[in-house]
Backbone as ProteinMPNN parsed JSONL, in Angstrom:
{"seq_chain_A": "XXXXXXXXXXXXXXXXXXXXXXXXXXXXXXXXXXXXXXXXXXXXXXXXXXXXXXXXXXXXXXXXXXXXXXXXXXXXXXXXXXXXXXXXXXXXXXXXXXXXXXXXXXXXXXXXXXXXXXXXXXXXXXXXXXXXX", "coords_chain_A": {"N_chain_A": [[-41.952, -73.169, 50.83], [-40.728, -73.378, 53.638], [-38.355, -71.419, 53.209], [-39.689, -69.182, 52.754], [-40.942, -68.473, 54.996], [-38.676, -68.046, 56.766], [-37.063, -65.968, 55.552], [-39.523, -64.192, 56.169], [-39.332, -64.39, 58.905], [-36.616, -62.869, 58.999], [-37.305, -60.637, 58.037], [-38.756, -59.361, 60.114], [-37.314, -59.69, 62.532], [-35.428, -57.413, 61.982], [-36.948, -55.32, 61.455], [-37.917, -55.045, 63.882], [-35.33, -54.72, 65.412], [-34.955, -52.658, 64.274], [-36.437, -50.471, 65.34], [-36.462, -51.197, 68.049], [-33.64, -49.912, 68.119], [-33.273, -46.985, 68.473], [-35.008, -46.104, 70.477], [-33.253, -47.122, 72.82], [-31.314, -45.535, 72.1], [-32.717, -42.945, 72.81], [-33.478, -43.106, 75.23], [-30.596, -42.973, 76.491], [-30.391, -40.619, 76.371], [-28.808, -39.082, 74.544], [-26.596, -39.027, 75.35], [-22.396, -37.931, 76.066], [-19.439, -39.876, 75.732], [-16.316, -39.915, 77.014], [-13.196, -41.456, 77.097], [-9.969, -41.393, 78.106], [-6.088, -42.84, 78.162], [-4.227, -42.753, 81.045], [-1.174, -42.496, 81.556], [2.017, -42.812, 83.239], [4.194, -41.688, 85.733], [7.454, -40.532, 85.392], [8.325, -40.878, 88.511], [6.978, -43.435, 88.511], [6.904, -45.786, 86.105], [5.654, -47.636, 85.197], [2.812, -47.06, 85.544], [-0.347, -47.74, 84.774], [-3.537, -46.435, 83.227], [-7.16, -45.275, 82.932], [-9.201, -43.109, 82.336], [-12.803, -42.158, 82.262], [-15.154, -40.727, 81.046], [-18.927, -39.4, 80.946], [-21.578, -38.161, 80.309], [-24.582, -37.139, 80.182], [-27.72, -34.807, 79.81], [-29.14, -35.638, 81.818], [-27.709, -36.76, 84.002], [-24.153, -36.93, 85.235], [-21.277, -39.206, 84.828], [-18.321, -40.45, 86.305], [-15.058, -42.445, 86.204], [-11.975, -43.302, 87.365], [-9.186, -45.132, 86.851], [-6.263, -46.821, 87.841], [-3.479, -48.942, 87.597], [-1.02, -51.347, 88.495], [1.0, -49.775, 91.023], [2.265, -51.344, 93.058], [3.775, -50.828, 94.862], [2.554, -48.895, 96.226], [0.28, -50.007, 97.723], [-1.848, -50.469, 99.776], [-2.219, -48.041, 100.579], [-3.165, -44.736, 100.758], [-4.279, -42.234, 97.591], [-4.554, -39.774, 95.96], [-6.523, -38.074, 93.626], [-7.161, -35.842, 91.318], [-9.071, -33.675, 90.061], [-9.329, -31.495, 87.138], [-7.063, -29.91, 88.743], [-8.58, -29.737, 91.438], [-8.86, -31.327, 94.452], [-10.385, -34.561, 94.319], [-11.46, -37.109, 95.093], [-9.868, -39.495, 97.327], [-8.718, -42.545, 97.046], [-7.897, -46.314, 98.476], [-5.169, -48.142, 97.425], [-5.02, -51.129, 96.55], [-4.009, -54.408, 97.628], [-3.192, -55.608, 95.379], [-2.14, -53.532, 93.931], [-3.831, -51.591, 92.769], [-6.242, -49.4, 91.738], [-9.695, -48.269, 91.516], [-12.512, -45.977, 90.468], [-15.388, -44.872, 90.859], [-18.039, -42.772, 90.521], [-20.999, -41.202, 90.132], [-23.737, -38.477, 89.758], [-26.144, -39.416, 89.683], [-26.572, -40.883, 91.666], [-26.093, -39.061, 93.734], [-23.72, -38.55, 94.312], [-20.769, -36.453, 94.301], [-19.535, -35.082, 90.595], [-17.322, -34.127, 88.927], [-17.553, -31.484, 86.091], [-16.333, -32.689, 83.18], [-14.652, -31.122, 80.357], [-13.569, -30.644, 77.026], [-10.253, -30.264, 77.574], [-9.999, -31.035, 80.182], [-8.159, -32.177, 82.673], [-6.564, -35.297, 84.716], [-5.063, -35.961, 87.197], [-3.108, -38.335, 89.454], [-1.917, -38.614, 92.487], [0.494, -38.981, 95.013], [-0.13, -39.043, 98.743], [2.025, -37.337, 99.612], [2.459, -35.715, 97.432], [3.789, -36.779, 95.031], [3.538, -37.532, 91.866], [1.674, -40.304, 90.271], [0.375, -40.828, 87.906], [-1.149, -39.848, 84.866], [-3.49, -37.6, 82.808], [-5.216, -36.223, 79.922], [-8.263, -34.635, 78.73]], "CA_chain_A": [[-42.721, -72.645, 51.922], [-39.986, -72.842, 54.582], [-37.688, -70.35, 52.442], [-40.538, -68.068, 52.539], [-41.489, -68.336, 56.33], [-37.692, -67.973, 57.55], [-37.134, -64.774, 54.988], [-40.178, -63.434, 56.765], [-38.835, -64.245, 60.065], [-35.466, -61.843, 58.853], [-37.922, -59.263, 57.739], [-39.348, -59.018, 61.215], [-36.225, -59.354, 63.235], [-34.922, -56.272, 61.4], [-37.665, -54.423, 61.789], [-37.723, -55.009, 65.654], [-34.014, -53.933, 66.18], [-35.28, -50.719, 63.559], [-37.472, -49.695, 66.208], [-36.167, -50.673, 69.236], [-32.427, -49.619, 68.603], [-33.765, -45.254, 68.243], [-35.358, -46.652, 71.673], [-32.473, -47.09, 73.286], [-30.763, -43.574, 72.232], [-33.031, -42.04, 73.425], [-33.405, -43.533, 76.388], [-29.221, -42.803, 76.913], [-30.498, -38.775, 76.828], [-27.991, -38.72, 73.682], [-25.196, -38.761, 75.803], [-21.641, -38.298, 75.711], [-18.679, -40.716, 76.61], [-14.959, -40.106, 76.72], [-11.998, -41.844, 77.449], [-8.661, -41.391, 78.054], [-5.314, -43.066, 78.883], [-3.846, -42.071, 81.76], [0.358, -42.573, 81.735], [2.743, -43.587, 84.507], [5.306, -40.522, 85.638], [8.789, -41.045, 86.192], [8.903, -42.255, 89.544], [5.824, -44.321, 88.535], [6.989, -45.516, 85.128], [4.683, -49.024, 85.226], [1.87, -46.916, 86.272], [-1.305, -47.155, 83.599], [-5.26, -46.42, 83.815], [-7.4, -44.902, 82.358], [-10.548, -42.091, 82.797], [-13.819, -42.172, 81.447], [-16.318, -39.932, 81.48], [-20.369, -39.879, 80.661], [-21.908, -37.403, 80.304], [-25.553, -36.827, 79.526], [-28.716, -33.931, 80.278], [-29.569, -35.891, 83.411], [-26.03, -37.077, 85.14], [-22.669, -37.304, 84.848], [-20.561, -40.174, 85.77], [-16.455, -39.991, 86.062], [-14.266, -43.043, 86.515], [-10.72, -43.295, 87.365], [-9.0, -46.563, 87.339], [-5.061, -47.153, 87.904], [-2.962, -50.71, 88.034], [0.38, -51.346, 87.969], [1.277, -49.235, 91.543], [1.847, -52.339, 93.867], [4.753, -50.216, 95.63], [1.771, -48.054, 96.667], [-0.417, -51.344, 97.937], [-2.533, -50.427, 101.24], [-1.838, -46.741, 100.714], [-4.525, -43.712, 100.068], [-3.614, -41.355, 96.693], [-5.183, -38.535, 95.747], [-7.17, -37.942, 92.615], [-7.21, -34.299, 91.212], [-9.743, -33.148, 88.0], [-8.681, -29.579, 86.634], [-6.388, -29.263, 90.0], [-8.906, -30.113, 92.464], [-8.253, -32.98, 94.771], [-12.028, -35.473, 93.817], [-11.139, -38.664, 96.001], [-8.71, -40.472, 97.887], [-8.883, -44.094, 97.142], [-6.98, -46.766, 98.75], [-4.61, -48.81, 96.415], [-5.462, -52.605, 96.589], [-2.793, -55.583, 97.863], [-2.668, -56.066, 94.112], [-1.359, -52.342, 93.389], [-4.526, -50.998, 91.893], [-7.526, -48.704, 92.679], [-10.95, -48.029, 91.09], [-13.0, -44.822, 91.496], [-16.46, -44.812, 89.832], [-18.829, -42.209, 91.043], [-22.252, -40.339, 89.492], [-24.343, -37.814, 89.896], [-27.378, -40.358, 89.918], [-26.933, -41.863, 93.253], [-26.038, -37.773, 94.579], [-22.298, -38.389, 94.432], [-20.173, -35.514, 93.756], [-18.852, -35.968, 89.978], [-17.044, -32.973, 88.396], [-17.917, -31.171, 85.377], [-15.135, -32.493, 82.614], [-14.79, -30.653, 79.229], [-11.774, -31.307, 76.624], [-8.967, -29.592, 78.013], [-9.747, -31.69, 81.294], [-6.874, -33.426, 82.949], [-6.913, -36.154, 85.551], [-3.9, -36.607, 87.699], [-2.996, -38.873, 90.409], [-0.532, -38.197, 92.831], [0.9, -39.655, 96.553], [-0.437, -37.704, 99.499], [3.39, -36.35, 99.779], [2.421, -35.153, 96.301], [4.335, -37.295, 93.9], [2.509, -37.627, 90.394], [2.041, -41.851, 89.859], [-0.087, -41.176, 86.408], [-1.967, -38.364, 84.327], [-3.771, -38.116, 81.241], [-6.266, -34.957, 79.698], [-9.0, -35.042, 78.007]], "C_chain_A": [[-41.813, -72.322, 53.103], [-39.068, -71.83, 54.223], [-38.304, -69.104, 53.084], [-40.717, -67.664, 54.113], [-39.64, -67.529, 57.029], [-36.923, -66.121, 56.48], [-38.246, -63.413, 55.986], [-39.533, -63.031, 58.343], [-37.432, -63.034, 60.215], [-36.296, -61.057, 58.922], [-38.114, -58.469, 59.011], [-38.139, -59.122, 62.162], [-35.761, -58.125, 62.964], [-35.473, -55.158, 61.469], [-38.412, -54.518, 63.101], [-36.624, -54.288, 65.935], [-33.888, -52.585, 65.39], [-36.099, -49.885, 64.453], [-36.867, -50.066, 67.514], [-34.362, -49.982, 69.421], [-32.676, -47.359, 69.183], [-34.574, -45.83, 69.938], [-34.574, -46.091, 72.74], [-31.584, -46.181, 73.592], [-31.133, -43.182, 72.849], [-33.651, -42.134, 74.96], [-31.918, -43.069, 76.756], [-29.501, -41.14, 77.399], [-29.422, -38.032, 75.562], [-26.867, -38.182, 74.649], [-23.985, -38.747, 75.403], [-20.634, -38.838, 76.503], [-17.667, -40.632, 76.426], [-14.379, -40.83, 77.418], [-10.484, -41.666, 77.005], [-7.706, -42.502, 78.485], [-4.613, -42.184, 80.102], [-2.104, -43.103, 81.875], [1.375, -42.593, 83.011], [3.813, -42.131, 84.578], [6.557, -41.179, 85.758], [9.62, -41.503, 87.076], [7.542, -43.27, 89.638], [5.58, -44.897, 87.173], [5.715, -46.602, 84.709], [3.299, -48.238, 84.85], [0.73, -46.794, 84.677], [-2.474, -47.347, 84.318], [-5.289, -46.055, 82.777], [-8.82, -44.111, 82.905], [-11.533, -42.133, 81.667], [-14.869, -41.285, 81.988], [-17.86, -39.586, 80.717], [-21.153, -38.861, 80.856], [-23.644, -37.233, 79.694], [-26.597, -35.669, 79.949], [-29.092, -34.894, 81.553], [-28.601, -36.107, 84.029], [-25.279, -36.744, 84.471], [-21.89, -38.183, 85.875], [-18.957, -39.757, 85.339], [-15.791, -41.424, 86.435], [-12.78, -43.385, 86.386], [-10.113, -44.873, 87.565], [-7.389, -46.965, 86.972], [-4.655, -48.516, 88.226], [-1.252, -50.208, 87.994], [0.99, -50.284, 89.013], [1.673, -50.235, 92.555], [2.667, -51.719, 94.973], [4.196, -48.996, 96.579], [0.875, -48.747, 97.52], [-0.569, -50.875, 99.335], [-2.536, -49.005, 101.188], [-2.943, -45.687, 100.229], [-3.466, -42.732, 99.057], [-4.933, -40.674, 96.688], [-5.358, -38.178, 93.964], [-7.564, -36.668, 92.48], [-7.881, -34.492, 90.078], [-9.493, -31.59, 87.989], [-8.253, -29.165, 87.865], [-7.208, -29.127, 91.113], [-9.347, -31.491, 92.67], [-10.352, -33.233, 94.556], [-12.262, -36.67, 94.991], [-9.781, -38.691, 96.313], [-8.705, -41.817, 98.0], [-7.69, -44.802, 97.412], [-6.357, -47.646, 97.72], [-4.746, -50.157, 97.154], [-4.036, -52.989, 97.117], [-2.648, -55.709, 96.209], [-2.472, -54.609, 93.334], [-2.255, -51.611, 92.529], [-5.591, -50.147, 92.456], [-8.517, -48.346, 91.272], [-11.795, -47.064, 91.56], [-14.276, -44.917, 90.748], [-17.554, -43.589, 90.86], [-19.837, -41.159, 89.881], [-23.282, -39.386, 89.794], [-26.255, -38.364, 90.106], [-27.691, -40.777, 91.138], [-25.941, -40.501, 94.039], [-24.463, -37.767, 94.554], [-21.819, -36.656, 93.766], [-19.071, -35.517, 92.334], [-18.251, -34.198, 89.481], [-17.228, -32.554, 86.795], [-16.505, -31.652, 84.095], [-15.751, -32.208, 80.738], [-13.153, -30.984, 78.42], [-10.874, -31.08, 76.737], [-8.919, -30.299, 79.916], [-9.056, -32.373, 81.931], [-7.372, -33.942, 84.463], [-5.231, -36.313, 86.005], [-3.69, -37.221, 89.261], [-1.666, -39.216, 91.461], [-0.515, -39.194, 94.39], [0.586, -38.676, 97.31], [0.653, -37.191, 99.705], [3.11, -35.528, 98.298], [3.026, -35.446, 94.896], [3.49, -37.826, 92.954], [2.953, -39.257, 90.088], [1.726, -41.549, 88.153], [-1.051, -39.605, 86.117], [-2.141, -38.457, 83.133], [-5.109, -36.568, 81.295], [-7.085, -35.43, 78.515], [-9.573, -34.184, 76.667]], "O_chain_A": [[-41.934, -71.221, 53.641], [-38.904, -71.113, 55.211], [-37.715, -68.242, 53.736], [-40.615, -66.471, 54.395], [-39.656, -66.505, 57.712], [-36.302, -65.297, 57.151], [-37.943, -62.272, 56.336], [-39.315, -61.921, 58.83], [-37.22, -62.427, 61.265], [-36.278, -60.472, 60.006], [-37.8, -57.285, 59.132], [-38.154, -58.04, 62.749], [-35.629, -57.527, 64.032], [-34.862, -54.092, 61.538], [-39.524, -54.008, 63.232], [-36.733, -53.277, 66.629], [-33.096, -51.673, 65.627], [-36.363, -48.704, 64.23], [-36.725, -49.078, 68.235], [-33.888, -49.645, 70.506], [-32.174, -46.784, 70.149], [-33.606, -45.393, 70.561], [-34.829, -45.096, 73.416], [-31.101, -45.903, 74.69], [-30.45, -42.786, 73.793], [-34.188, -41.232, 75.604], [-32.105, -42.522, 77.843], [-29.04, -40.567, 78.386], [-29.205, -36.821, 75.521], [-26.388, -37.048, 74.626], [-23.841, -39.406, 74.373], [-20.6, -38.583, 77.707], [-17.421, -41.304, 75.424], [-14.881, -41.038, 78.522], [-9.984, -41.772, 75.886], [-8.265, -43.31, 79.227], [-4.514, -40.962, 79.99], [-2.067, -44.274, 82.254], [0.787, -41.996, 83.912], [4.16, -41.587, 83.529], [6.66, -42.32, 86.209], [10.713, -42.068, 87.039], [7.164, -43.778, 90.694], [4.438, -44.778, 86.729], [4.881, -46.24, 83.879], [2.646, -48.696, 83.912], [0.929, -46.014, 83.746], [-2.684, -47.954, 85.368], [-4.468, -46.111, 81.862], [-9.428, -44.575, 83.869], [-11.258, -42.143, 80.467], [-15.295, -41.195, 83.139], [-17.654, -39.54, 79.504], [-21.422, -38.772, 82.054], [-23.695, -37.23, 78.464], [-26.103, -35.381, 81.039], [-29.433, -34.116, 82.445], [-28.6, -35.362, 85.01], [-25.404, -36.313, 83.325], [-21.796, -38.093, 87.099], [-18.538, -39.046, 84.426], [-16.273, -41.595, 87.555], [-12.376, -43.752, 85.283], [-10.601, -45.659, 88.378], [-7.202, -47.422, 85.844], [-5.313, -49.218, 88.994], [-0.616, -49.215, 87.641], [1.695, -49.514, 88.361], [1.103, -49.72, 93.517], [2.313, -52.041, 96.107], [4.855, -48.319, 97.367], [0.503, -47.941, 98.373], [0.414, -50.85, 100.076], [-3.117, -48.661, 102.218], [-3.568, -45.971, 99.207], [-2.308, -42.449, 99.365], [-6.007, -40.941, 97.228], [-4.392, -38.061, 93.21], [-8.283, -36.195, 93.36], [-7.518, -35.261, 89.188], [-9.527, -30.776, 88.912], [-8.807, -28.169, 88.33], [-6.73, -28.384, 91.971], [-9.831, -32.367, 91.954], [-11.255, -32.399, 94.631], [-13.318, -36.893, 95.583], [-8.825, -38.125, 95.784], [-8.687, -42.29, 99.136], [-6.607, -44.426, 96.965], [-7.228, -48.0, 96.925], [-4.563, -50.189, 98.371], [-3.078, -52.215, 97.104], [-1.486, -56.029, 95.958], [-2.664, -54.597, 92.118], [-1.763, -50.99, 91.587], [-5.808, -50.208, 93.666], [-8.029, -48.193, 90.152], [-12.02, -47.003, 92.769], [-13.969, -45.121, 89.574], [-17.651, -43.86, 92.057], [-19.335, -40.505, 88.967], [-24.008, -40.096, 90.49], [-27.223, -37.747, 90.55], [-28.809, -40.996, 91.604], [-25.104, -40.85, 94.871], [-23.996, -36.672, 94.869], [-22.451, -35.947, 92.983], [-17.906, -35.842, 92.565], [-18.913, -33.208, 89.794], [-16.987, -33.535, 86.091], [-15.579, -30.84, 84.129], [-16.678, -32.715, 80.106], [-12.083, -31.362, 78.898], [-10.146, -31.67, 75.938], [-8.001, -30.066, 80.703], [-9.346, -33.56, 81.781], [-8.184, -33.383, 85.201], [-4.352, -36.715, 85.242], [-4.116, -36.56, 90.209], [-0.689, -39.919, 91.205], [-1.419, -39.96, 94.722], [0.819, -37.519, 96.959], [0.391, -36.094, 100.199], [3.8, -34.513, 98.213], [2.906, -34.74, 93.895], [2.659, -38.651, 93.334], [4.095, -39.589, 89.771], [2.512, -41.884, 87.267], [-1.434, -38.699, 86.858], [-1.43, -39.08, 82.343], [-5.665, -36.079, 82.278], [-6.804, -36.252, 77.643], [-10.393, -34.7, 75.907]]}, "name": "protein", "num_of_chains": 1, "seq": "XXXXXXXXXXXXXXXXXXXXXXXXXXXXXXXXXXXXXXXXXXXXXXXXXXXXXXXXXXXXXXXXXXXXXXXXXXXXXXXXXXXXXXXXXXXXXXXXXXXXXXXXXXXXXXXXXXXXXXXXXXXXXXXXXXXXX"}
């Protein structure tokens, strides 16, 4: 009898996460999500991140996220998508910066397709990191 009851109990778990996972899709809008690395230049050899981007029929989100700059630490850089500047975020005491922005909460996010590159430079214009998508 308990065999039988705890078999049932699988049955019905399984056919909960069969119905609510198709839920969940389509709740996302069948979106899509890339990521890249983004690479350190030559006078920024340390330098790594990485870009992600989200894409679905109602928004689009973009996030940029560099470490490993500490020689940059208190300093504003400049964030370019297909050669126009996006942000200027300041680099942390611990040599890093974070950019997250969406089209949900009105931000300005830019349109990225797969030939998209992301590069991040010093307001004198020196390239820390870069990566395409």
């Amino acid at each position: 009898m308990r065999r039988t009851s705890l078999i049932s109990a699988l049955i019905g778990c399984f056919a909960l996460m069969a119905v609510i996972a198709p839920m969940a899709a389509a709740r996302d809008g069948g979106g899509t999500t890339r990521t890249i690395g983004l690479h350190g230049s030559v006078s920024f050899p340390n330098a790594t991140g990485h870009a992600t981007s989200k894409t679905s029929a109602e928004e689009r989100e973009l996030e940029v996220e560099v470490q490993h700059v500490r020689a940059l630490a208190g300093k504003r850089v400049n964030v370019f998508v297909n050669g126009i500047k996006w942000t200027s975020p300041r680099v942390s005491s611990l040599g890093a910066f974070n950019v997250q922005r969406s089209t949900e909460r009105g931000q300005r996010v830019p349109h990225i397709t797969n030939s998209s590159t992301v590069r991040v430079r010093t307001l004198g214009g020196t390239l820390i990191a870069s990566g395409s998508f």
